[in-house]
C-alpha positions, 0 to 999 in steps of 0.5 A: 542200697535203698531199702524199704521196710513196711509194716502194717501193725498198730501195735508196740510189741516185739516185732513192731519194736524191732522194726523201728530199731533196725530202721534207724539203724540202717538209717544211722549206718548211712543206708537210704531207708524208707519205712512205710507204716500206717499214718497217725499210728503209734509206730510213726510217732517214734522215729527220729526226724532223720527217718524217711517214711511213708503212710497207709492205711493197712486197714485189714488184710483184703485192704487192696486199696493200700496193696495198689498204692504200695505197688505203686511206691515200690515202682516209683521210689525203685528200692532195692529191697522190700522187707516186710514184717508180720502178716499184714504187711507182707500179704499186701506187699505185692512187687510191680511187673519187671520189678528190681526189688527183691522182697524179704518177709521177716518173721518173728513167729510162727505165722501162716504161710499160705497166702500170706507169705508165700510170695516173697523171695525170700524169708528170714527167722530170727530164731532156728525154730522159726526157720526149721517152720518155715521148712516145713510150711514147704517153703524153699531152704536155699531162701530163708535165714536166720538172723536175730534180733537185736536191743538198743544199749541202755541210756545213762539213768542217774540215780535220781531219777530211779530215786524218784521213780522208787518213791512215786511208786511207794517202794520201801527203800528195803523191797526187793523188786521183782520187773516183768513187761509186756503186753497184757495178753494171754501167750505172755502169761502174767497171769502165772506170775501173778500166782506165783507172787501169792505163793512166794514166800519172802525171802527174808523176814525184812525184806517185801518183794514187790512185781513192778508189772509194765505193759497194758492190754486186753487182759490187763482188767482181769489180771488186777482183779486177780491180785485182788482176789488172791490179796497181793494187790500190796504187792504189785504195782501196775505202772501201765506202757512205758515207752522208756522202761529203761528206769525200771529196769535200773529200779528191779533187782531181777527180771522174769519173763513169765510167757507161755509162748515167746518166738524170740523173746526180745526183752530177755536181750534188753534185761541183760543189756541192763545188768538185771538176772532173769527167771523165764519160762522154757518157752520157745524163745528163753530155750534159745537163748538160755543156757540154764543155770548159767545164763538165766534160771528155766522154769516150766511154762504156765506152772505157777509153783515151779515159778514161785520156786525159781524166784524164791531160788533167784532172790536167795542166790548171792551177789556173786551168783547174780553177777554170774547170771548176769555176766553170761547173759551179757555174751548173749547179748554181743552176739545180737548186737546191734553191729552184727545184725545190721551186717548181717542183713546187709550182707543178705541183701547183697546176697539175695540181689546176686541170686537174682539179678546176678548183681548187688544193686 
């Protein structure tokens, strides 16, 4: 079953990251998939030359240049599929007349409907939340899913290369290292992490606690200004994106994710999938995949001293504690592995195929 698969961001966050991993994993599960992306951006720059893809402009929204030429592919290359990702993509994914296609818009927040996604035939939300939303937006229940997403498994990192990583960033072989990331933007609340480090008390007399800080952004200025004025620029590393964080998360202790809007929250699936505990705001995203307490420890969103709390709490729980957390968010984890995600969007497509067209391909 050939699918499509288009997205018309420039950006590396959740939604975009996820896009390129489920194209490769439909591509390594012996599907034809096309993607069709914006030519010389950073998202075509990260596929494996095994992955078919295509290029357009998606300039903006009104690009009706870019709708025309999409059309046209979708005519000529006849999938049986179209799934489009986020706003862009999917207000100018328009099927040809009599077309064989059926189109899915995969959401991964709360977005606009009208005139944006209204149009597909389908709509999939990779939480409850989001399809509970769209319900409410007037779109037909019958028509829209829920499917999560999933995490790739962790490389092998030797412990060398974390060696080197601790040294290069001028870690006391004795910190305890506290790991965020993301982009430096507002919703995901850095700033309040950044705060709650000033508050934090350490732990124990011998021990630093360092915030290793990766992303980068439009706020990523104002939020090193602000370690500065609340004197614990020592005690932050911004290390900037990393296209493979994977070493950082074998160099933390424990994770946080600090947003203060987080639809799903992708890279609380990726710390468990690398061993780390997490503290997380109660935000959208943390409330559905976190049990408290048993998973991973809740604190309120955009509440500094409620989350200095909880890490002095996490830092302090025992080896045996931290497992805990950590054991239980691996069974989280298996539920958005990356075997059942796949089937289940491929058993969807079939699906929404029969649905229409009362057959699967």
């Amino acid at each position: 079953m050939k699918t499509f698969h288009i997205i018309g961001s420039n950006d590396l966050g959740g939604a975009e990251n996820f896009f390129i991993r489920m194209v490769e994993a439909l591509t390594n599960a012996g599907h034809e998939t096309i993607a069709v992306t914006r030519g010389g951006g950073p998202i075509a720059k990260l596929f494996s030359p095994k992955v078919q893809q295509l290029h357009l402009p998606f300039a903006s929204k009104w690009d009706y240049w870019t709708q025309w030429q999409l059309s046209h592919l979708i005519k000529k290359h006849q999938p049986a599929i179209v799934q489009s990702y986020m706003s862009r993509a999917t207000r100018l994914t328009r099927l040809p007349k009599n077309s064989s296609a059926v189109h899915i818009a995969r959401l991964g927040g709360y977005y606009t409907i009208s005139g944006y996604y209204d149009h597909a035939d389908a709509w999939v939300g990779n939480t409850r939340d989001i399809c509970d939303y769209l319900v409410k937006q007037g779109l037909p229940v019958e028509r829209i899913f829920h499917i999560g997403n999933f995490v790739p498994r962790p490389r092998d990192v030797s412990i060398d290369e974390v060696s080197k990583l601790r040294n290069s960033l001028q870690l006391p072989d004795n910190a305890r290292i506290i790991f965020a990331l993301g982009r430096m933007i507002e919703k995901k609340g850095f700033q309040d992490l950044i705060e709650a480090i000033s508050m934090l008390a350490r732990p124990y007399a011998d021990q630093p606690v360092i915030l290793v800080l990766a992303g980068d952004g439009t706020e990523r200025s104002k939020y090193e200004a602000l370690a500065q004025r609340l004197d614990v620029a020592e005690k932050i590393r911004f290390v900037g994106w990393q296209t493979d964080p994977i070493p950082f998360f074998k160099l933390a202790d424990v994770f946080v994710c600090p947003s203060r809007h987080e639809p799903l929250g992708n890279i609380l699936l990726e710390a468990w999938t690398n061993g780390l505990p997490i503290l997380s705001t109660s935000n959208e995203g943390a409330q559905e995949l976190i049990e408290p307490n048993r998973n991973a420890l809740l604190v309120p969103v955009a509440d500094p001293k409620a989350m200095a709390e909880g890490l002095a709490r996490l830092l302090s729980l025992s080896r045996l504690e931290l497992q805990s957390l950590v054991d239980e968010g691996y069974k989280t984890v298996n539920i958005h592995s990356e075997e059942a995600v796949v089937k289940a969007y491929i058993e969807l497509y079939s699906k929404l195929r029969q649905m229409k067209f009362g057959k699967e391909n």
